[in-house]
BADOZA-621187 format. One record per atom (N, C-alpha, C, CB): residue number from 1; residue in three letters; atom name; y negated, z negated, x negated. Coordinates in pm, whole numbers, plus 50000, padded with zeros to 5 digits. Atoms other than C-alpha are relative to their C-alpha. Glycine has a CB too. Example, Ala and Ser with C-alpha at 12.3 -4.5 7.8 and 13.67 -1.06 7.14 Angstrom:
<atoms>
    k    r   a      v      w      u
    1  ala   N  50119  50000  49911
    1  ala  CA  50450  49220  48770
    1  ala   C  49880  50000  49910
    1  ala  CB  49997  49875  50099
    2  ser   N  50119  50006  50082
    2  ser  CA  50106  49286  48633
    2  ser   C  49891  49927  50077
    2  ser  CB  49954  50142  49959
</atoms>
This chain:
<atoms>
    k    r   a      v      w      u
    1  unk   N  50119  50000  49917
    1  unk  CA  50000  50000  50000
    1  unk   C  49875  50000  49913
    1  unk  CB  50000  49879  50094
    2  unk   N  50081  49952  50066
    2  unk  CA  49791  49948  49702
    2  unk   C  49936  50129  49962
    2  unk  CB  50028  49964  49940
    3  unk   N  50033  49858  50079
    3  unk  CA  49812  50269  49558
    3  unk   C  49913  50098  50100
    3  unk  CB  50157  50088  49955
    4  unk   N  50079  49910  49886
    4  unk  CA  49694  50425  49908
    4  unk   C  49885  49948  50003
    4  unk  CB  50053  50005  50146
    5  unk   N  50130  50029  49988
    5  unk  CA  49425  50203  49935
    5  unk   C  49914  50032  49862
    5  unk  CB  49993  49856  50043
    6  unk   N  50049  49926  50110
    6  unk  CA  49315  50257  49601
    6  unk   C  49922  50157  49989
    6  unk  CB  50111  50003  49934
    7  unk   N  50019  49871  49935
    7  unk  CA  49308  50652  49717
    7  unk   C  49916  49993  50045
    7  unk  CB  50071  50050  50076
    8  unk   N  50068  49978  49873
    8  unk  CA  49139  50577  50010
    8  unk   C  49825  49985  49944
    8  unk  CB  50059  49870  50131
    9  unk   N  50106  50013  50062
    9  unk  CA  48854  50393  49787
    9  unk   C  49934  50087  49931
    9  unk  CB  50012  49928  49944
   10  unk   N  50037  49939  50090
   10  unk  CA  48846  50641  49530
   10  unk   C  49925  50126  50091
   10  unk  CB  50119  50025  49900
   11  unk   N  50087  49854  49885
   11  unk  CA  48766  50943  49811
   11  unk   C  49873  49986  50064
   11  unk  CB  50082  50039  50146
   12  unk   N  50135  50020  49900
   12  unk  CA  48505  50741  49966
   12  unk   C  49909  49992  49865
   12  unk  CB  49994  49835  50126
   13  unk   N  50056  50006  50125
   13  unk  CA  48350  50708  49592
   13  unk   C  49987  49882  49905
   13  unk  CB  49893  50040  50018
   14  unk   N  50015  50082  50088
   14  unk  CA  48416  50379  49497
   14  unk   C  50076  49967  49905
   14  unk  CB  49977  49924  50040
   15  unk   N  49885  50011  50174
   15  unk  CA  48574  50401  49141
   15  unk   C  50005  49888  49966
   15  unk  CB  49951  50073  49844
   16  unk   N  49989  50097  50078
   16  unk  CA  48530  50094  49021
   16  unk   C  50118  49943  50095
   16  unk  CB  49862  49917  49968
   17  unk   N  49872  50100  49908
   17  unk  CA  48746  49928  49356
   17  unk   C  50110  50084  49955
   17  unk  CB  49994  49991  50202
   18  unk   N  49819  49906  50031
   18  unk  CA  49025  50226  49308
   18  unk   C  50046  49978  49890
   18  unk  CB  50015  50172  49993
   19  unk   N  49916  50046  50110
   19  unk  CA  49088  50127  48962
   19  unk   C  50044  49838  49998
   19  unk  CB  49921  50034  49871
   20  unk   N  49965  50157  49980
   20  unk  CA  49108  49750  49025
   20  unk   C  50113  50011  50078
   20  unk  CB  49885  49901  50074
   21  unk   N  49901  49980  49971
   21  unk  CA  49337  49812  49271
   21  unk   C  50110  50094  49995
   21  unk  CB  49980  49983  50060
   22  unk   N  49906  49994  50079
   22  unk  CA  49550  50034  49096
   22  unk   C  50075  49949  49901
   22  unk  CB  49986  50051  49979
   23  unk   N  49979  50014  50115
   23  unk  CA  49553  49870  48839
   23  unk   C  50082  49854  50027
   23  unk  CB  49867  50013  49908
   24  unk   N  49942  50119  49987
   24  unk  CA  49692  49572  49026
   24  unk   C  50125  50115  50054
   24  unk  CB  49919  49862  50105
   25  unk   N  49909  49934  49959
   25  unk  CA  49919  49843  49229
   25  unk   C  50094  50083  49852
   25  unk  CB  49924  50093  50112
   26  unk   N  49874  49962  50094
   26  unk  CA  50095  49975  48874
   26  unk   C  50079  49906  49991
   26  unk  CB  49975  50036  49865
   27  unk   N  49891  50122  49998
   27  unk  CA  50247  49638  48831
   27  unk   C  50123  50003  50063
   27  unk  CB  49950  49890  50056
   28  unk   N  49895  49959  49969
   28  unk  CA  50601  49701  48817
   28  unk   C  50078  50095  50026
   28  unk  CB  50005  49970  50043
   29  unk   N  49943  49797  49975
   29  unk  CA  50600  50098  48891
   29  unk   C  49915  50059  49819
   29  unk  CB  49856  50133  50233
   30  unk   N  50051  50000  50121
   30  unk  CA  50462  50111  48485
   30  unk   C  50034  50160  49923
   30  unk  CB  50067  49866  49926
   31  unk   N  49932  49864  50038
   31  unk  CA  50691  50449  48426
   31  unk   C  49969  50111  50104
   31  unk  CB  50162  49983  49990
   32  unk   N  49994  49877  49897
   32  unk  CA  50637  50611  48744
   32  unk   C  49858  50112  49986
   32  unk  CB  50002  49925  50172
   33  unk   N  50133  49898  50020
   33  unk  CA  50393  50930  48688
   33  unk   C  49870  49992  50052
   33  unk  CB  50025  50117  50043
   34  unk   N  50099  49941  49922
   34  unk  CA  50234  50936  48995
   34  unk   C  49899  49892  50001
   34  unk  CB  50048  50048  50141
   35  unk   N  50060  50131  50058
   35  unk  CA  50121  50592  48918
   35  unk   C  49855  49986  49934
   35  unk  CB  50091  49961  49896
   36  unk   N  50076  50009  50141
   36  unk  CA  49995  50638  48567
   36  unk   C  49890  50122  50032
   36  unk  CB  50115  50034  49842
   37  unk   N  50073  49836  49991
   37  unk  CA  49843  51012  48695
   37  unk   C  49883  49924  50081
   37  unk  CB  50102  50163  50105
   38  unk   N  50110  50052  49909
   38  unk  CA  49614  50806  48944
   38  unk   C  49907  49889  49936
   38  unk  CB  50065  49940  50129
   39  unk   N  50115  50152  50093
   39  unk  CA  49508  50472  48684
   39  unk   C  49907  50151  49932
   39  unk  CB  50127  49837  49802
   40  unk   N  50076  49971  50123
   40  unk  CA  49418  50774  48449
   40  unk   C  49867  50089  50104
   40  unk  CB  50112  50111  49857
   41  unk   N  50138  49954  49936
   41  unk  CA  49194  50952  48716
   41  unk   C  49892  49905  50074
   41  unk  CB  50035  50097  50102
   42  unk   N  50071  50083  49973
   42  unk  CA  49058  50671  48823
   42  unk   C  49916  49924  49898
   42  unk  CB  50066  49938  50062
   43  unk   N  50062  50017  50090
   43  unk  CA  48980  50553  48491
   43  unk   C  49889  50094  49933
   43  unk  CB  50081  49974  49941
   44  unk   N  50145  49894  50054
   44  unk  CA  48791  50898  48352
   44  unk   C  49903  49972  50081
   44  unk  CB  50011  50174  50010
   45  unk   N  50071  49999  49875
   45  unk  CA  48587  50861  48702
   45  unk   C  49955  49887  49955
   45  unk  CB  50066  50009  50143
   46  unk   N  50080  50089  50073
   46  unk  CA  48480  50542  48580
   46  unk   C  49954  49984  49842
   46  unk  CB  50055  49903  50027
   47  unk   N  50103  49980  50137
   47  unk  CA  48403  50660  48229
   47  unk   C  50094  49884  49852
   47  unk  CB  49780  49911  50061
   48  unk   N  49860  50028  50137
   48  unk  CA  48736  50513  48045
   48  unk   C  50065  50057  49952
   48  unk  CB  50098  49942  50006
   49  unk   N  49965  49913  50024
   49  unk  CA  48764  50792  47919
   49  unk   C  50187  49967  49925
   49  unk  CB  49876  50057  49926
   50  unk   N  49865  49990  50064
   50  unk  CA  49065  50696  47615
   50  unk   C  50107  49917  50089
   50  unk  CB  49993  49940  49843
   51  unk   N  49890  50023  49864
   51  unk  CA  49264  50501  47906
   51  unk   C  50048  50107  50058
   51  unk  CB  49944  49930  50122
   52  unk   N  49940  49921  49931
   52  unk  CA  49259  50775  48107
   52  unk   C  50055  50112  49876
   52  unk  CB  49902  50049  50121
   53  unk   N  49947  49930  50047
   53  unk  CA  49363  51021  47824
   53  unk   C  50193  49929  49985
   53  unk  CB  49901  50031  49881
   54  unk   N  49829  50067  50035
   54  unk  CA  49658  50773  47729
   54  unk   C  50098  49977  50115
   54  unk  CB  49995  49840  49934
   55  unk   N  49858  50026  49853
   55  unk  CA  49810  50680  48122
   55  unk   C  49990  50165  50045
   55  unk  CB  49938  49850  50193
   56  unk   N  49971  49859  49955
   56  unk  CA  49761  51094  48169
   56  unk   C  50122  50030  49922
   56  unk  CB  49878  50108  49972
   57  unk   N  49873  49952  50071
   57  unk  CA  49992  51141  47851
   57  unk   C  50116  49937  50053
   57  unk  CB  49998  49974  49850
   58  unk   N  49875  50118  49881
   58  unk  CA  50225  50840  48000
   58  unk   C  50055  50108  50106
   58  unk  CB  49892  49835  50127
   59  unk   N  49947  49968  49874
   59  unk  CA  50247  50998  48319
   59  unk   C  50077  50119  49938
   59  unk  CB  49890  50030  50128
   60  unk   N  49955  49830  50050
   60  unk  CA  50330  51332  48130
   60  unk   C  50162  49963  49890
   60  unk  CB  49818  50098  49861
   61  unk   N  49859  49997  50052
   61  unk  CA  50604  51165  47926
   61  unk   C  50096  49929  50065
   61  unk  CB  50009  49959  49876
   62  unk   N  49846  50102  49869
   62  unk  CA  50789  50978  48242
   62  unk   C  49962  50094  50126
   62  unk  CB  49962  49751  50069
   63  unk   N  49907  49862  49848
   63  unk  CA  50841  51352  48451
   63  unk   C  49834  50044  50068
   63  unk  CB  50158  49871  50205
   64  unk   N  50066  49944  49957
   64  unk  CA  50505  51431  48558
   64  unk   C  50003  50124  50030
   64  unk  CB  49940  49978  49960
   65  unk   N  49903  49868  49981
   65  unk  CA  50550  51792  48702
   65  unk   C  49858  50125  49966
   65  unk  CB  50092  50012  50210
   66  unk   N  50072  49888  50034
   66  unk  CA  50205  51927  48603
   66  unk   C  49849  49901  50034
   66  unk  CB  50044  50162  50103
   67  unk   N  50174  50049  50001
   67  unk  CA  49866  51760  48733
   67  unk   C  49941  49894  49930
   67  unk  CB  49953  49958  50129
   68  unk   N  50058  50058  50108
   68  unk  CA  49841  51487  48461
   68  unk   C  49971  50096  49850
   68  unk  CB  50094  49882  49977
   69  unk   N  49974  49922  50138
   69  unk  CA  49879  51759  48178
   69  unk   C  49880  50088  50072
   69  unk  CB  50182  50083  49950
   70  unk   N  50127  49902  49934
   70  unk  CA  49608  52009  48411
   70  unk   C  49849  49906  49908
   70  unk  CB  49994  49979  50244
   71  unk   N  50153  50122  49986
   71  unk  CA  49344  51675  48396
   71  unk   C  49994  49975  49880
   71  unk  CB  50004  49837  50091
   72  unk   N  49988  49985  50128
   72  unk  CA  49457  51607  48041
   72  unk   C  49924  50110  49907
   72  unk  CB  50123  50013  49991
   73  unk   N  50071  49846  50014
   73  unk  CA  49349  51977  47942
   73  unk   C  49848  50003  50040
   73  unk  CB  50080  50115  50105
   74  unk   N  50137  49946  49910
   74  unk  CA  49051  52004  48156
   74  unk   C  49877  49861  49910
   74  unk  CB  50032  49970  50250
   75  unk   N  50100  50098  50029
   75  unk  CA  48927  51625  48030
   75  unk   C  50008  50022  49865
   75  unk  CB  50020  49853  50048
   76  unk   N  49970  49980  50162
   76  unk  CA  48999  51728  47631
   76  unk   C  49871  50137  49971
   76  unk  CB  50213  50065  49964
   77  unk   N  50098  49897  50068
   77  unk  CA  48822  52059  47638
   77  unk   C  49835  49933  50068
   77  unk  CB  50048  50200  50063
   78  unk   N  50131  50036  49979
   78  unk  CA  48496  51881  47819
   78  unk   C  49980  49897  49896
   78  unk  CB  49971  49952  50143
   79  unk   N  50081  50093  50128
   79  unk  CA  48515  51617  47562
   79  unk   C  49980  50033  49857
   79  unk  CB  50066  49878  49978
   80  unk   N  49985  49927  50192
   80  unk  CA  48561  51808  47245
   80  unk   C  49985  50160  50000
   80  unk  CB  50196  49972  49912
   81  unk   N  49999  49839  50028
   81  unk  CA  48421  52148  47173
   81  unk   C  50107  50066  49924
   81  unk  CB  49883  50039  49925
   82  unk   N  49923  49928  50102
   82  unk  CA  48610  52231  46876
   82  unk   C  50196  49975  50017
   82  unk  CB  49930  49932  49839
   83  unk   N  49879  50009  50006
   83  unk  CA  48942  52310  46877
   83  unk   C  50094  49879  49956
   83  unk  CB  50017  50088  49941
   84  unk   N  49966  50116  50102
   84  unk  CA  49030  52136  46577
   84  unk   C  50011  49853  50039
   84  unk  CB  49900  49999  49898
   85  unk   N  50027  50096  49954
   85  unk  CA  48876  51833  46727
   85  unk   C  50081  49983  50055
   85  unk  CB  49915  49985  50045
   86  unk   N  49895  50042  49848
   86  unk  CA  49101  51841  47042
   86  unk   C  50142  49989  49929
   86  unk  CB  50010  50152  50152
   87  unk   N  49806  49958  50054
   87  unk  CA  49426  51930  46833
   87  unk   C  49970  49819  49952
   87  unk  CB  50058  50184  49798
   88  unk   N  49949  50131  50079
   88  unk  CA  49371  51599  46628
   88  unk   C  49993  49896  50093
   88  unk  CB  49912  49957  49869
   89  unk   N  49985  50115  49921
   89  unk  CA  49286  51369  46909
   89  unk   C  50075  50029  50092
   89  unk  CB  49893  49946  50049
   90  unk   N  49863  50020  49957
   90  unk  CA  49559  51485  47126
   90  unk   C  50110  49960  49954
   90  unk  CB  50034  50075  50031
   91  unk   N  49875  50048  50087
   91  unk  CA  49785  51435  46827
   91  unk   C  49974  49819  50021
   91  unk  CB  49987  50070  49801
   92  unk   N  49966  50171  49984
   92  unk  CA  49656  51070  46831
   92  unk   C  50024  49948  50092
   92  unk  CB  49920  49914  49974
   93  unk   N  49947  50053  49875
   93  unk  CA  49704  50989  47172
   93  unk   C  50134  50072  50009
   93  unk  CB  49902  50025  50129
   94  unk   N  49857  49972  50048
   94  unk  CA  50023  51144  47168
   94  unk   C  50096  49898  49943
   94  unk  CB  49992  50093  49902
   95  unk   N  49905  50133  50147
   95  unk  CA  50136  50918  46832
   95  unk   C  49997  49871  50088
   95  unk  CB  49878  49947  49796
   96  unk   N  50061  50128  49907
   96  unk  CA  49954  50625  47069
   96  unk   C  50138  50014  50098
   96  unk  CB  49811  50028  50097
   97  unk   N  49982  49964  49893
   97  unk  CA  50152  50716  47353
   97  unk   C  50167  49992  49958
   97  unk  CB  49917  50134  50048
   98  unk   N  49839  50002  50076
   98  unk  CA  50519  50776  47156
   98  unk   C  50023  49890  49939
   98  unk  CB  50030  50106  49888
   99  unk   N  49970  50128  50094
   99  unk  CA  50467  50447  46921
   99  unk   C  50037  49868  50170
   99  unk  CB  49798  49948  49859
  100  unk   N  49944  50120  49865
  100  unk  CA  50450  50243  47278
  100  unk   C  50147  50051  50046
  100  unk  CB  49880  50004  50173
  101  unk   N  49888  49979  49909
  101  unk  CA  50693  50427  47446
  101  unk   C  50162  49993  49911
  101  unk  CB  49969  50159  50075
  102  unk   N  49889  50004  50109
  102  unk  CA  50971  50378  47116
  102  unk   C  50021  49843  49967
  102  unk  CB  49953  50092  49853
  103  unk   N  49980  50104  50016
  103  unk  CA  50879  50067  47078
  103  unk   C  50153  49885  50029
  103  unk  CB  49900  49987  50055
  104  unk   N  49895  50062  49927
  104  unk  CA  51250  49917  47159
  104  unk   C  50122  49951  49858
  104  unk  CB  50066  50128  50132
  105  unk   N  49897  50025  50102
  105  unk  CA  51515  49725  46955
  105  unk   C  50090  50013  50008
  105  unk  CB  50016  49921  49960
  106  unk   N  49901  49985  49920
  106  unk  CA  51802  49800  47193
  106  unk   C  50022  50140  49918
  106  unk  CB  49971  49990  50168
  107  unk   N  49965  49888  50081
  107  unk  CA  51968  50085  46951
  107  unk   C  50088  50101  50131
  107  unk  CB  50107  49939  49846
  108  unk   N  49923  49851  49892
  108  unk  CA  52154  50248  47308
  108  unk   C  49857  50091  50069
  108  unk  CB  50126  49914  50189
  109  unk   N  50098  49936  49944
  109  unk  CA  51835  50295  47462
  109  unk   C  49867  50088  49882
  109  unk  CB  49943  49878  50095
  110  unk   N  50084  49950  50049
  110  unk  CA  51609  50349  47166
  110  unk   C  49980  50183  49980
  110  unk  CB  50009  49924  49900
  111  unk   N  49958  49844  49974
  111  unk  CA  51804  50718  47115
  111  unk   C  49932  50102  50079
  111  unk  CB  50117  50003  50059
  112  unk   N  50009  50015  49919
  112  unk  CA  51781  50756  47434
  112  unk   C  49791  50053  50025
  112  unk  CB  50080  49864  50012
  113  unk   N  50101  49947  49936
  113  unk  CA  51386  50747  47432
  113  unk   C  49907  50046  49854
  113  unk  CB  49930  49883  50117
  114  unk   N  50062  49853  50085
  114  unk  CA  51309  50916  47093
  114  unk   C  50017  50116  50008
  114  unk  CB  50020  50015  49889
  115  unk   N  50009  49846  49983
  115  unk  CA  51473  51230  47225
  115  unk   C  49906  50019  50091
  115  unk  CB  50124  50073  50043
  116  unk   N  50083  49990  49854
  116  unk  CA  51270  51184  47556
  116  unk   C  49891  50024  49948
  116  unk  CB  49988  49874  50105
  117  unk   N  50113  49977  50054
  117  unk  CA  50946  51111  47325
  117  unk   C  50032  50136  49926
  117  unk  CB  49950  49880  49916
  118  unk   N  50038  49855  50117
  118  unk  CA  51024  51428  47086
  118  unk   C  50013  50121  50110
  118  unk  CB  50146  50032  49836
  119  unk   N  50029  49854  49899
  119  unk  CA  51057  51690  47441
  119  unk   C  49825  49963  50046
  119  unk  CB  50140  50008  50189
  120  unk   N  50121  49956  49981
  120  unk  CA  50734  51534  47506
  120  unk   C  49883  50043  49917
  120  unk  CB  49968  49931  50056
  121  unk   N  50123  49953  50100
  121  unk  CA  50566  51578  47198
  121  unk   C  49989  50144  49995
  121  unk  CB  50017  49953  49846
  122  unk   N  49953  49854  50029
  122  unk  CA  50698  51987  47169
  122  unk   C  49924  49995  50158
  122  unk  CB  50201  50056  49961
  123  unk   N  50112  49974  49878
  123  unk  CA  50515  51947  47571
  123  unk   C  49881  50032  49941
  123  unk  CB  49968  49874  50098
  124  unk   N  50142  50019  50035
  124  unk  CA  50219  51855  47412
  124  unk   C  49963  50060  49910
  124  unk  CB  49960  49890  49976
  125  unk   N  50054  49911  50135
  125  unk  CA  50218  52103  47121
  125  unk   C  49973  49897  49894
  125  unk  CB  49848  50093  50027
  126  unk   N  50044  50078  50114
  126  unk  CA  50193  51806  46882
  126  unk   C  50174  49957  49907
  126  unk  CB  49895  49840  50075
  127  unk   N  49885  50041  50058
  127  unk  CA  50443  51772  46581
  127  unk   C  50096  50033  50009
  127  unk  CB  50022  49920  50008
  128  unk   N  49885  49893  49917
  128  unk  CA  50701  52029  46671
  128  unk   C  50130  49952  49889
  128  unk  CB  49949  50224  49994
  129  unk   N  49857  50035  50135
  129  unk  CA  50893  51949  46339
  129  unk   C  50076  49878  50001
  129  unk  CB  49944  49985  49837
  130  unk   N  49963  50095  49962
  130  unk  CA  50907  51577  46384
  130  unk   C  50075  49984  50149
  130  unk  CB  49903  49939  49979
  131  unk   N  49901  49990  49879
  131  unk  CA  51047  51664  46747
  131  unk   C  50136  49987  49998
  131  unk  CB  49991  50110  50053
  132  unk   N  49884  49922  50014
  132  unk  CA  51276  51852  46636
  132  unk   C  50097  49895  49922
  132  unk  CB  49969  50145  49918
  133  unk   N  49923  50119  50065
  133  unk  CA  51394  51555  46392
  133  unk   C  50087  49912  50064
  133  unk  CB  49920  49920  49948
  134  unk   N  49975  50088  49904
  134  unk  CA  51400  51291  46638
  134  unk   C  50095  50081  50082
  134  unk  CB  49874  49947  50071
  135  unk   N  49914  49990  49893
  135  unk  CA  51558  51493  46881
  135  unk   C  50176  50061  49937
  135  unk  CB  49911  50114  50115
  136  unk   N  49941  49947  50142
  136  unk  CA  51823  51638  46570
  136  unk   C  50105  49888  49986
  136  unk  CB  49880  50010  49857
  137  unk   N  49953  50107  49984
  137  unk  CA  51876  51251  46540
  137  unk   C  50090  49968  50093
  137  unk  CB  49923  49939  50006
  138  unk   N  49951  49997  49861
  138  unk  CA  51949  51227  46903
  138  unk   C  50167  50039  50015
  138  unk  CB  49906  50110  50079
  139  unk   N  49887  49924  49983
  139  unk  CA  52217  51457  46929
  139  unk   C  50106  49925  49850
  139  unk  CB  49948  50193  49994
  140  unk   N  49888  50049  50091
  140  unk  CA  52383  51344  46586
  140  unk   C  50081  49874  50012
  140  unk  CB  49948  49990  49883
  141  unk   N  49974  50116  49993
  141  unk  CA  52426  51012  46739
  141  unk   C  50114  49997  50118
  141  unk  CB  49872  49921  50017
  142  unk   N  49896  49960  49841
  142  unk  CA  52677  51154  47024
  142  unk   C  50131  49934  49932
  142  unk  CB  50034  50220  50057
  143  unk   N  49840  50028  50033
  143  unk  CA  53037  51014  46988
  143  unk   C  50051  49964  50092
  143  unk  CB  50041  49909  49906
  144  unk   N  49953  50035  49854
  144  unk  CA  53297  50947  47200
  144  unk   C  49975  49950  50119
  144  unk  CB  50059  49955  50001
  145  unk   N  50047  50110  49907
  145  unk  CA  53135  50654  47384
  145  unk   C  49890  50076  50100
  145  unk  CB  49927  49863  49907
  146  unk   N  50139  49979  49896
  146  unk  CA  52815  50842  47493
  146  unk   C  50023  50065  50121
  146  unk  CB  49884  50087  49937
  147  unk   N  49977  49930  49877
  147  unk  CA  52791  50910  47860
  147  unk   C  49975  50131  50016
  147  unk  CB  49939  49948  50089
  148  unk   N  49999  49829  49949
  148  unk  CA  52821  51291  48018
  148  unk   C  49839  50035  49977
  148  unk  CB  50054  50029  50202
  149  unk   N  50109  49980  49923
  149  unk  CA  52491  51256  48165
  149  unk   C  49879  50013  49805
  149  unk  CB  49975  49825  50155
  150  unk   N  50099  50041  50142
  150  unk  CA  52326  51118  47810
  150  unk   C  50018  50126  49865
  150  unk  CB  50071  49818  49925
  151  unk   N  49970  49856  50036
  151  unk  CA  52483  51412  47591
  151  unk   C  49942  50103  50060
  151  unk  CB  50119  50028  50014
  152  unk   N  50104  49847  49881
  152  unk  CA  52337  51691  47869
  152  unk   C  49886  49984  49898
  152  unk  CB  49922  49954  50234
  153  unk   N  50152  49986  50022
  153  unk  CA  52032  51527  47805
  153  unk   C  49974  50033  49869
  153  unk  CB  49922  49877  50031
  154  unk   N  50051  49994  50125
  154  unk  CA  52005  51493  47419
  154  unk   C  50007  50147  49949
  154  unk  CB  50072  49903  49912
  155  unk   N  49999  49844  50052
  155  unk  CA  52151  51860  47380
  155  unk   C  49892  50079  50053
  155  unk  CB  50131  50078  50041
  156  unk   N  50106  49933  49932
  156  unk  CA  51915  52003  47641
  156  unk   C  49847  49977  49929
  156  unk  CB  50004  49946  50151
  157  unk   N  50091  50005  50074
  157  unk  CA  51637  51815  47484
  157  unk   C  49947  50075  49907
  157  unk  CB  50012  49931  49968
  158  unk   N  50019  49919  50165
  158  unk  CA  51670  51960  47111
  158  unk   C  50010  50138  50028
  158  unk  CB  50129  49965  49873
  159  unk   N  50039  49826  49989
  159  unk  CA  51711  52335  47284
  159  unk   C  49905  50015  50045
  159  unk  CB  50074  50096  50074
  160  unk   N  50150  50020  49957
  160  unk  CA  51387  52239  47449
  160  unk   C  49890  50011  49870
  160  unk  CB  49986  49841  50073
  161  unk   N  50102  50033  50110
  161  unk  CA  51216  52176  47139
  161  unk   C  49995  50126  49883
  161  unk  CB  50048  49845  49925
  162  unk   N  49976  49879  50057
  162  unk  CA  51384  52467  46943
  162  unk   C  49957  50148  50077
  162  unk  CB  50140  49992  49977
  163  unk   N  50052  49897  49911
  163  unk  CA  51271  52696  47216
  163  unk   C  49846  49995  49929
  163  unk  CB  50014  49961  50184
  164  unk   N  50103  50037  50015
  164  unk  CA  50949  52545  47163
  164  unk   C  49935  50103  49883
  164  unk  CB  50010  49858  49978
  165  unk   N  49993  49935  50104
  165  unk  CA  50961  52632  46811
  165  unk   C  50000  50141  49968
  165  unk  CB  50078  49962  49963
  166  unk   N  49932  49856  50025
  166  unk  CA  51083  52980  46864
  166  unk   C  50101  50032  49960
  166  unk  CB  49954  50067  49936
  167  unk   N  49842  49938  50003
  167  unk  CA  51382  52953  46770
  167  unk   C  50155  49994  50088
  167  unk  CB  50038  49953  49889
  168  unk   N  49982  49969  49853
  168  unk  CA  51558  53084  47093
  168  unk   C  50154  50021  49948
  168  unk  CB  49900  50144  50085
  169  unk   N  49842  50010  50008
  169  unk  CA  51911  53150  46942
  169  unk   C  50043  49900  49950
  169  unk  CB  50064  50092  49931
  170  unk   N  49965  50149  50046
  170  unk  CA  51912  52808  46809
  170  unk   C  49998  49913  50133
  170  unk  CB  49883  49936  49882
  171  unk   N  50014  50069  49876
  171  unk  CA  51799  52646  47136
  171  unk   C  50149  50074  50127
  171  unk  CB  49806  50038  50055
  172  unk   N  49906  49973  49901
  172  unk  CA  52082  52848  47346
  172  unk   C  50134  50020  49929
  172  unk  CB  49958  50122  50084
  173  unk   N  49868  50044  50054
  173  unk  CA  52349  52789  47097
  173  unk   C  50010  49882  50025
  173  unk  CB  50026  50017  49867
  174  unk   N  49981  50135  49924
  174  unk  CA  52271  52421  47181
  174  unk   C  50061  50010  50134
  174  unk  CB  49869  49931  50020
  175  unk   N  50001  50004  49866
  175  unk  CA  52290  52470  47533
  175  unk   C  50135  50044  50075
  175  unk  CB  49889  50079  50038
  176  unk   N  49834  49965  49961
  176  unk  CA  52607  52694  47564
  176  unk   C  50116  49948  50033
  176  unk  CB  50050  50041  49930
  177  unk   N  49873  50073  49987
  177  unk  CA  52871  52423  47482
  177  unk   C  49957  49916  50138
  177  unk  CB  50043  49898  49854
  178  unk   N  50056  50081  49839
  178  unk  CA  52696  52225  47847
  178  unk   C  49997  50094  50018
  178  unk  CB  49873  49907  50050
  179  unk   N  50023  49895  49867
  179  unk  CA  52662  52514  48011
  179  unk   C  50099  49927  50119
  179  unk  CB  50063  50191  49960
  180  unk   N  49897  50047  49920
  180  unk  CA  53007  52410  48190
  180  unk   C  49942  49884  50077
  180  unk  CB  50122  49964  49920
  181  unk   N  50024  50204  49967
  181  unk  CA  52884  52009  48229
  181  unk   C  49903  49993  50079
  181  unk  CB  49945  49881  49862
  182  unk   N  50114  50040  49931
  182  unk  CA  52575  52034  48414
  182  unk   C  50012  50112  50159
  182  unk  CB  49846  50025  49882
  183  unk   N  50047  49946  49831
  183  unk  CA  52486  52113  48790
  183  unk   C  49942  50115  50012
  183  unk  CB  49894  49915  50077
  184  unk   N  50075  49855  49994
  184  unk  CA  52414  52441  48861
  184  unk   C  49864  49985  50115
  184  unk  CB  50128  50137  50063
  185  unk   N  50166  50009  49922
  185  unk  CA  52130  52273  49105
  185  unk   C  49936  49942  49949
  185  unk  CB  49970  49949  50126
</atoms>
């Protein structure tokens, strides 16, 4: 109910209430996109700006499907003329954005969310090589034990990132041996 009211505030123009009460309404939904996609527009709108760059990348590395990465884009080239400029401070929010989200001592899950962080960095055009590492890692760490579902992912990942890269017969030689394993929906 937060999150709507929050909405409701933000349409009528009051930014400052829609982020207060988002910001009480993330509590507990911390991963969910649509979440993080709303603190971070609510935050630029009030002129927080590096918040909102960092819960836009968030939302963009827990499944966002496109309008935190649009607002991301749109709020990068109004704040930074130069290219250059934008490349390096996306790279740091990015690094910002991957150092939280790795942060973990749990060695099943950590895997787990350095391949996740290295498809989003190859998203974000930042660090394509280090992706490719991490996600390299990922996959080397498969052995008997690892679940169906967790294999898909780590292989799919690293042909994600090798695509990325350009290298397209590397990314669908990954992918081939799953072809069989995964849902054709």
């Amino acid at each position: 109910i937060l999150d709507t009211q929050a909405l409701v505030y933000f349409e009528r123009g009051y930014t400052d209430s829609a982020l207060a009460l988002e910001r009480e309404a993330i509590k507990g939904n911390e991963t969910d996109p649509s979440y993080l996609y709303y603190l971070s527009i609510y935050e630029e709108a009030t002129g927080n700006r590096d918040d909102a760059f960092f819960h836009a990348a968030q939302a963009i590395l827990h499944g966002d499907r496109g309008a935190a990465s649009t607002k991301f884009d749109e709020w990068l080239k109004k704040a930074m003329p130069g290219e250059k400029e934008r490349q390096t401070f996306k790279g740091s929010i990015v690094k910002k954005v991957v150092d939280a989200y790795i942060d973990d001592k749990d060695p099943k899950t950590l895997m787990r969310k350095r391949s996740a962080a290295a498809v989003f960095m190859a998203n974000m055009g930042v660090d394509l090589q280090q992706a490719e590492t991490m996600a390299a890692n990922a996959v080397s760490s498969i052995d008997d034990n690892t679940p169906l579902d967790v294999m898909i992912a780590f292989k799919t990942n690293l042909a994600s990132i090798h695509a990325a890269l350009g290298k397209h017969a590397k990314a669908l030689g990954g992918l081939l041996p799953v072809r069989e394993l995964v849902s054709p929906y």
